[in-house]
N, C-alpha and C positions, 0 to 999 in steps of 0.2 A: 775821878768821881763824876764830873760833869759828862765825858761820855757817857758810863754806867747808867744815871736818872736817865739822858736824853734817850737812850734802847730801848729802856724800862719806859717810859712814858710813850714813847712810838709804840711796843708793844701792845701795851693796854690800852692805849687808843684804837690799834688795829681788831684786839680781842674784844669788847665794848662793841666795837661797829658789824664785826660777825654774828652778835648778838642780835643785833636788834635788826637787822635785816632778814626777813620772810621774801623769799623768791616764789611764786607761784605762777603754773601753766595757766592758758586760759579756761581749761577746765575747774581748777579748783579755786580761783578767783570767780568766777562764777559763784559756783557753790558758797563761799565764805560770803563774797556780796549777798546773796539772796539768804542767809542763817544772819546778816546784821537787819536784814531787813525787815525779819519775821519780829511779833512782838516777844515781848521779856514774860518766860515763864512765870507764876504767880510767886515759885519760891526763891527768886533772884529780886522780884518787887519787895518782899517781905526783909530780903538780905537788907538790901538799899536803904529801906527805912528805919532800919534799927539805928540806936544810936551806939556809935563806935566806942569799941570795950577801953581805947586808952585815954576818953576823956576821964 
C-alpha cells in the first residue's frame, strides 16, 4: 500500500509540475511580455469590478 500512494503521489507531482510549466523561445516571450505590458481592455476592467457570483 505504502509503495502504491508513494508512485501515485510522485506521479501527480510529476503531472501538476508539467502543468504549470510554459517554456518559451525568445520570440514569444517577447511577444507575451509586451501583450502584459499593454493596458487591460475596457471589458476585462468591467470583468474585474463586478462583484463575484459566489458571494
Amino acid at each position: 500500500m505504502q509503495w502504491a500512494l508513494s508512485n501515485l503521489l510522485a506521479a501527480a507531482d510529476r503531472d501538476i509540475h508539467e502543468v504549470h510549466i510554459i517554456r518559451l523561445n525568445s520570440k514569444a516571450w517577447n511577444d507575451f511580455t509586451a501583450a502584459l505590458n499593454e493596458p487591460m481592455g475596457l471589458r476585462l476592467n468591467e470583468l474585474l469590478e463586478r462583484d463575484p457570483i459566489w458571494t
